[in-house]
TITI-507473 format. One record per residue: residue number from 1; residue in one letter; x, y, z of N, C-alpha, C in turn. Coordinates in steps of 0.02 Angstrom, whole numbers. Layout:
N
DRENTI   k r    n_u    n_v    n_w   ca_u   ca_v   ca_w    c_u    c_v    c_w
DRENTI NUM a      X      Y      Z      X      Y      Z      X      Y      Z
...
END
This chain:
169
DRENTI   k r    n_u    n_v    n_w   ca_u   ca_v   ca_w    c_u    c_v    c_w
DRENTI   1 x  -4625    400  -8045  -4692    416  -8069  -4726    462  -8019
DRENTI   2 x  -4760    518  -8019  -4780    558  -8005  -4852    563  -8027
DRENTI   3 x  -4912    550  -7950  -4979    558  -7954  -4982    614  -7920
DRENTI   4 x  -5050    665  -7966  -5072    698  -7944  -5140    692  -7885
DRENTI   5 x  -5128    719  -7841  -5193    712  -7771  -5203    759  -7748
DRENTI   6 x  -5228    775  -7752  -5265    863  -7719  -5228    918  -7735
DRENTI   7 x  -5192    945  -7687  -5135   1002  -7705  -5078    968  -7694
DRENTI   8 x  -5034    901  -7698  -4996    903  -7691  -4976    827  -7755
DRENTI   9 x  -4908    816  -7750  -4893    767  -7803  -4850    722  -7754
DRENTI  10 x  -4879    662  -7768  -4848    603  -7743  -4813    566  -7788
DRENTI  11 x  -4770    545  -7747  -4688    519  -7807  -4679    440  -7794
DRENTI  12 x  -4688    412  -7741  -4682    345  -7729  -4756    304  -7704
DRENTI  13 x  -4777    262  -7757  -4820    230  -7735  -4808    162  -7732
DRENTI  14 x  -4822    128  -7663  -4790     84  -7646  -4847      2  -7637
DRENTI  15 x  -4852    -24  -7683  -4933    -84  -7677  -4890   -126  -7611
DRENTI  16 x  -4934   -154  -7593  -4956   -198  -7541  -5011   -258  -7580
DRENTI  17 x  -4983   -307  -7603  -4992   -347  -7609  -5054   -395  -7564
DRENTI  18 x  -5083   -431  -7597  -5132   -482  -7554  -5085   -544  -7508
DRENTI  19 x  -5081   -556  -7425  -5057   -563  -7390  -4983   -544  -7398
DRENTI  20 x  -4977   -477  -7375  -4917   -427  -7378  -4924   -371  -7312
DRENTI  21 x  -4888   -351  -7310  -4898   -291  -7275  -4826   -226  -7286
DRENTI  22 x  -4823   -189  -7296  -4770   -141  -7304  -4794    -73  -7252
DRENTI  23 x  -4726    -46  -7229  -4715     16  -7193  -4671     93  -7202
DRENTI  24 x  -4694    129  -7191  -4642    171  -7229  -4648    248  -7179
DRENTI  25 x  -4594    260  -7181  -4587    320  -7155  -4586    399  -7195
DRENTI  26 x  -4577    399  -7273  -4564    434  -7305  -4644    459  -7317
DRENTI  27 x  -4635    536  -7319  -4698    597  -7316  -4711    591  -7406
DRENTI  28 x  -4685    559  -7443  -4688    570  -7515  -4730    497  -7549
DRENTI  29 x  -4704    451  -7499  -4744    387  -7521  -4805    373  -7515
DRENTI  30 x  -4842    340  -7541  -4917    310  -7523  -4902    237  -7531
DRENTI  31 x  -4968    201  -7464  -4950    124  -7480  -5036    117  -7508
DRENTI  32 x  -5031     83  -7558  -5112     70  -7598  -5103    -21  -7602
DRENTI  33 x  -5154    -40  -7573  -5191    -95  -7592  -5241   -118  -7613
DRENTI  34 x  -5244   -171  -7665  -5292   -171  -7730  -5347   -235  -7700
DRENTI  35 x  -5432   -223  -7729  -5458   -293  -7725  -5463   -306  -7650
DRENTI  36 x  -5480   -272  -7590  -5501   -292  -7534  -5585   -325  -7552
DRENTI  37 x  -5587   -383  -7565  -5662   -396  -7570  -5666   -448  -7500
DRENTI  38 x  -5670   -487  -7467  -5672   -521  -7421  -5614   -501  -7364
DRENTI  39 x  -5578   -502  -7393  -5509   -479  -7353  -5495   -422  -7333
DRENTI  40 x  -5465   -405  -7289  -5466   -315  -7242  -5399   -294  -7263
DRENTI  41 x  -5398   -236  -7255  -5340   -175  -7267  -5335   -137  -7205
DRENTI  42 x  -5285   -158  -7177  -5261   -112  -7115  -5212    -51  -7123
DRENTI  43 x  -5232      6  -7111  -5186     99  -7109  -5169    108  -7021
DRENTI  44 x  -5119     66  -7021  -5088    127  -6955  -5032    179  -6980
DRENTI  45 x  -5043    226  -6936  -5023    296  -6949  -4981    323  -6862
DRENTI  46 x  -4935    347  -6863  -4921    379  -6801  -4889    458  -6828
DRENTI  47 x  -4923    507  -6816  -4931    588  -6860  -4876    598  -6813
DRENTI  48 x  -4837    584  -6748  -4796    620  -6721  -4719    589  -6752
DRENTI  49 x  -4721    510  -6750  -4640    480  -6773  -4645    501  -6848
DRENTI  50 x  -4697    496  -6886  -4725    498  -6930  -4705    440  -6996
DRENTI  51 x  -4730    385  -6956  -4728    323  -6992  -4792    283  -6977
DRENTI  52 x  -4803    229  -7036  -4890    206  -7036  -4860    139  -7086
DRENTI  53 x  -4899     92  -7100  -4906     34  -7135  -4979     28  -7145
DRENTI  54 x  -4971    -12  -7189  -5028    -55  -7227  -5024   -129  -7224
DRENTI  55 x  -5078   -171  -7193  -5076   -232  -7208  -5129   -266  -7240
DRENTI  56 x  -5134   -290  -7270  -5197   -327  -7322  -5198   -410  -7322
DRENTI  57 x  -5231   -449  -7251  -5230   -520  -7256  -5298   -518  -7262
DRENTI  58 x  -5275   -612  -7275  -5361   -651  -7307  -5391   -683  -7250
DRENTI  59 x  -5346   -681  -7214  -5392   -750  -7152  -5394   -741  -7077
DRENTI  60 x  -5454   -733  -7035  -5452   -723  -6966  -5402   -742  -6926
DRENTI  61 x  -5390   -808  -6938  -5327   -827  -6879  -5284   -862  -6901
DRENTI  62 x  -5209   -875  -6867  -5155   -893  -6904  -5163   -997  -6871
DRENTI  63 x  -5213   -982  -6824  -5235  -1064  -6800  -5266  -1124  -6846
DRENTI  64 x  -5288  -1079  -6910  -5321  -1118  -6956  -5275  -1162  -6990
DRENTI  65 x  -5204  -1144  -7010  -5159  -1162  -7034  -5076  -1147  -7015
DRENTI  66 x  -5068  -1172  -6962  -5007  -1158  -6926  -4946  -1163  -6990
DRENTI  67 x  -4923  -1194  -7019  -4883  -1197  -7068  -4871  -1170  -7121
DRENTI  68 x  -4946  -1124  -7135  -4963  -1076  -7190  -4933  -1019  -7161
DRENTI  69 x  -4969  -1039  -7100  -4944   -952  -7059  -4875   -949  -7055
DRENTI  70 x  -4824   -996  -7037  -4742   -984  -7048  -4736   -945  -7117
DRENTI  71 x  -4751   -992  -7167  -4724   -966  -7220  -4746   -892  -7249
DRENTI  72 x  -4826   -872  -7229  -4853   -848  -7260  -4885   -792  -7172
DRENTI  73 x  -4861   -735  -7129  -4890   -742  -7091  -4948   -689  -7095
DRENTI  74 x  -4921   -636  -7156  -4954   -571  -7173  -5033   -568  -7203
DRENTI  75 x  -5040   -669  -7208  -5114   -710  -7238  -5154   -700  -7163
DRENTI  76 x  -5139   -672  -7107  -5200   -715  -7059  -5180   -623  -6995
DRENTI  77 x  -5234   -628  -6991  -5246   -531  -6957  -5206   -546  -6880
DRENTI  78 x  -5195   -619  -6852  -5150   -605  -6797  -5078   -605  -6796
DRENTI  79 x  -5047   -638  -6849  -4977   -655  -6875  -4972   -612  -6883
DRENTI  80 x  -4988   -558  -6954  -5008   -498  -6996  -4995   -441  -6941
DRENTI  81 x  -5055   -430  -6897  -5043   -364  -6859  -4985   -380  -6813
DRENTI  82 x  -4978   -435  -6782  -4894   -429  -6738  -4854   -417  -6770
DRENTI  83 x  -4819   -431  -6828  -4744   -404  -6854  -4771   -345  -6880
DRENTI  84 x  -4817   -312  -6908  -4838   -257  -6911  -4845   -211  -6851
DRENTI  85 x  -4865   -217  -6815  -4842   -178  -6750  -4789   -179  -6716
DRENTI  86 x  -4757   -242  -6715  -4682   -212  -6715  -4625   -186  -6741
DRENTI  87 x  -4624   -202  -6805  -4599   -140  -6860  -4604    -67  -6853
DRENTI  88 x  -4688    -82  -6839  -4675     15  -6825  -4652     37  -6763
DRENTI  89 x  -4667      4  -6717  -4638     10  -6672  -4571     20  -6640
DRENTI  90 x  -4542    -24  -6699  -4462    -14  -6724  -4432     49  -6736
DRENTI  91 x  -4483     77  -6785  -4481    146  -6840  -4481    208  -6788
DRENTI  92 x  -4508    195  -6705  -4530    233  -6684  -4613    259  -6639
DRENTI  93 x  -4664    210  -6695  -4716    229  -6669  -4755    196  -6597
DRENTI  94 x  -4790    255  -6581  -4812    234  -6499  -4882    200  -6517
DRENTI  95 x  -4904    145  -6472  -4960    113  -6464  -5004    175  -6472
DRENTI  96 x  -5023    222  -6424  -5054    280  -6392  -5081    312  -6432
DRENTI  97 x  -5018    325  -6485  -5042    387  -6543  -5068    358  -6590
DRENTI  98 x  -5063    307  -6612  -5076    271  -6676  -5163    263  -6692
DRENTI  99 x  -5145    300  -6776  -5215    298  -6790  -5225    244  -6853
DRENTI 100 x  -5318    223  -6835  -5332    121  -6857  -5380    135  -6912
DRENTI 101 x  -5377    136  -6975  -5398    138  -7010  -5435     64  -7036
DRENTI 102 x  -5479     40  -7063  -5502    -21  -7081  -5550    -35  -7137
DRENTI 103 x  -5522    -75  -7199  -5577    -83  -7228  -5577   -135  -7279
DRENTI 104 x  -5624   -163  -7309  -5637   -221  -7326  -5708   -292  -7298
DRENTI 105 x  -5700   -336  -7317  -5711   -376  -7256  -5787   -388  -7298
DRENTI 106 x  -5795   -365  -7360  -5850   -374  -7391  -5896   -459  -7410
DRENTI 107 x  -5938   -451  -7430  -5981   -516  -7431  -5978   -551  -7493
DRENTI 108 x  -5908   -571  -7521  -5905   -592  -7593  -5924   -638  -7616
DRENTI 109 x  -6004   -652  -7678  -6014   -700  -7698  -5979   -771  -7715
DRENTI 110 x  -5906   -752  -7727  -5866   -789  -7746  -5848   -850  -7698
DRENTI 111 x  -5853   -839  -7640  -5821   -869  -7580  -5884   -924  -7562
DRENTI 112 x  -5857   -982  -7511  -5903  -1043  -7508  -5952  -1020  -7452
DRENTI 113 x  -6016  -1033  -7469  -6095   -998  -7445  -6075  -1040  -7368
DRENTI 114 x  -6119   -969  -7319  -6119   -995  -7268  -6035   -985  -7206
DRENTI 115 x  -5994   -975  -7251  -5943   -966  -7209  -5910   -911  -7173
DRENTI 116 x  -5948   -832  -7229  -5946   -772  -7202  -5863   -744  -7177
DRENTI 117 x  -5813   -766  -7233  -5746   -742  -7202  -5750   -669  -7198
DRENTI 118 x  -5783   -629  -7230  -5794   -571  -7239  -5808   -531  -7153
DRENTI 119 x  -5864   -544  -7140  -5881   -544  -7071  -5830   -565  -7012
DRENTI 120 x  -5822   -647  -7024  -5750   -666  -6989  -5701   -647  -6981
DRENTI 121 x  -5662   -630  -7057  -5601   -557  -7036  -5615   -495  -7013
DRENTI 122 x  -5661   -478  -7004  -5672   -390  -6974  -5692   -421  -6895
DRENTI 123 x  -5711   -462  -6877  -5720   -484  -6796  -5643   -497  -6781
DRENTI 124 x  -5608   -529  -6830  -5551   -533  -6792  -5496   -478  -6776
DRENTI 125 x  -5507   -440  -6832  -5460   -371  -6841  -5491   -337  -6754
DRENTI 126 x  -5522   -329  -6760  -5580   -293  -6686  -5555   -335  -6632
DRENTI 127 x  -5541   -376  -6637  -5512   -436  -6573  -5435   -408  -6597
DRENTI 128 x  -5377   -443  -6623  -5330   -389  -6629  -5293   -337  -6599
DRENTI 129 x  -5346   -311  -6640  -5314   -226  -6622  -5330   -201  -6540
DRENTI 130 x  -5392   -234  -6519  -5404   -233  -6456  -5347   -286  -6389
DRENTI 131 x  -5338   -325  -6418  -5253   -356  -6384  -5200   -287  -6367
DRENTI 132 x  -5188   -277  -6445  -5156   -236  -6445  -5158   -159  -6420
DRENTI 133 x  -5204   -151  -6394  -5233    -79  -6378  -5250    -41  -6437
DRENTI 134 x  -5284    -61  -6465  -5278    -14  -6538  -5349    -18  -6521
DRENTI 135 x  -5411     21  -6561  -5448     41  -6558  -5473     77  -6655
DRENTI 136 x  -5514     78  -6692  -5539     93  -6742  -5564    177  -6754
DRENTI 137 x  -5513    199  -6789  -5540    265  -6775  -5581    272  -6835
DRENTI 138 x  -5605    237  -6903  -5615    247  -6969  -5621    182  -7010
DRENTI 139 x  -5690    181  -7017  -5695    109  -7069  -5730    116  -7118
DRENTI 140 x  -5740     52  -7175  -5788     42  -7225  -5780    -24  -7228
DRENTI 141 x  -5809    -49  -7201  -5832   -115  -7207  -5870   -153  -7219
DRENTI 142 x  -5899   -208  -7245  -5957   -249  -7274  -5981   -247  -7344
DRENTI 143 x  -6048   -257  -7365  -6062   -243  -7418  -6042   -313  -7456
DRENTI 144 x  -6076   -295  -7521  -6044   -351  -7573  -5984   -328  -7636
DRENTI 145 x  -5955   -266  -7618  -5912   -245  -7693  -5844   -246  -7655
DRENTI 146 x  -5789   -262  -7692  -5710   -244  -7683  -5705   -191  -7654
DRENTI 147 x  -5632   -159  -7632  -5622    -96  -7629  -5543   -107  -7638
DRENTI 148 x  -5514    -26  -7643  -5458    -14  -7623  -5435     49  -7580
DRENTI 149 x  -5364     29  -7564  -5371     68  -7517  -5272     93  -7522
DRENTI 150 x  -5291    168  -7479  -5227    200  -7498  -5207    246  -7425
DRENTI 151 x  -5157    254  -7406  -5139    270  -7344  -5087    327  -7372
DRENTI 152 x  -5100    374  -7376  -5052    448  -7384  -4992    456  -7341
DRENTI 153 x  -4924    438  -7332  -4892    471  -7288  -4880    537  -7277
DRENTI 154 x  -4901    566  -7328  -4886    652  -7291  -4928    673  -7217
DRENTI 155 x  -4989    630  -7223  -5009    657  -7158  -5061    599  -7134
DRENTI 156 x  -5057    543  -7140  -5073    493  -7145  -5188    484  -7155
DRENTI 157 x  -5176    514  -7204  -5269    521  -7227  -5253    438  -7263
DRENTI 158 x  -5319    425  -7257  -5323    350  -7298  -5405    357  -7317
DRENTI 159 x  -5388    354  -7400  -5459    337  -7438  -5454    255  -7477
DRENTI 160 x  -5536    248  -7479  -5544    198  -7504  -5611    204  -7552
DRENTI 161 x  -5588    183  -7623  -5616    176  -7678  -5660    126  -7685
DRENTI 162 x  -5730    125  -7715  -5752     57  -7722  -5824     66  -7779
DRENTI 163 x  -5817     31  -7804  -5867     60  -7861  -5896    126  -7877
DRENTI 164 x  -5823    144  -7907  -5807    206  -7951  -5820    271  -7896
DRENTI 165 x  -5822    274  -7806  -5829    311  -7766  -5756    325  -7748
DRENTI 166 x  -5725    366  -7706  -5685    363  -7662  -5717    405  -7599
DRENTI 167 x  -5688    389  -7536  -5718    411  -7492  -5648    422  -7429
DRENTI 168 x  -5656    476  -7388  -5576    480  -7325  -5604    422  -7273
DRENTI 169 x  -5573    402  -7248  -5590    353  -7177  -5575    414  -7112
END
């Protein structure tokens, strides 16, 4: 299947699932994840190995539920970003170069009042990535609407859509 995006046509679009994360090295793929409403969407990108992932978890820490987190680790932003950073890391990419895209983390009516996971996952992503040396070069975060979000490998741009907008990070 072949989407059209600016001047060029993208051939592999690759979802990322809610607690998932996928990586890819190929200049032709995009990774898109759907429905960030409480939950964050992470774009690392390294433009020199030229490989990037996407991760999309629901929950600040993998301490809340140690046994969830075995089974499930791509649910909680510290489980999530470690095998995600080492994958790419695998692939090639350097701590140094890597660019942090972020977004989600919104204020969804849906969720139990008072508990603010929304807020809670974007403090933890920021704790994180700061372990990790990573640093935020590009966000959209908060608010009360969904979003989605899409990470280009040709040159690793990442937009995110959200009531009927799209916008670059």
């Amino acid at each position: 299947m072949q989407t059209h995006v600016g001047d060029s046509f993208v051939r592999q679009r690759i979802v990322v699932d809610i607690s998932d994360a996928k990586v890819s090295g190929d200049p032709e793929a995009v990774l898109t994840t759907y429905s960030l409403g409480s939950c964050i969407g992470v774009a690392l990108f390294d433009a020199v190995a030229h490989v990037g992932g996407l991760l999309h978890y629901q929950l600040p820490d993998s301490s809340l539920d140690a046994a969830k987190a075995e089974r499930y680790p791509f649910m909680f932003a510290d489980t999530g970003m470690a095998i995600l950073v080492q994958k790419l890391q695998s692939m090639g990419a350097g701590m140094k170069r890597m660019q942090v895209r972020v977004a989600g983390g919104a204020n969804m009516a849906s969720g139990p009042k008072g508990f603010d996971i929304g807020k809670r996952n974007y403090l933890a992503i920021r704790k994180v990535l700061w372990k990790h040396g990573l640093f935020i070069d590009g966000e959209d975060v908060g608010g009360e609407a969904p979003r989605n979000m899409s990470l280009f490998m040709s040159d690793g741009t990442v937009t995110v859509r959200s009531v009927g907008l799209e916008k670059r990070l």
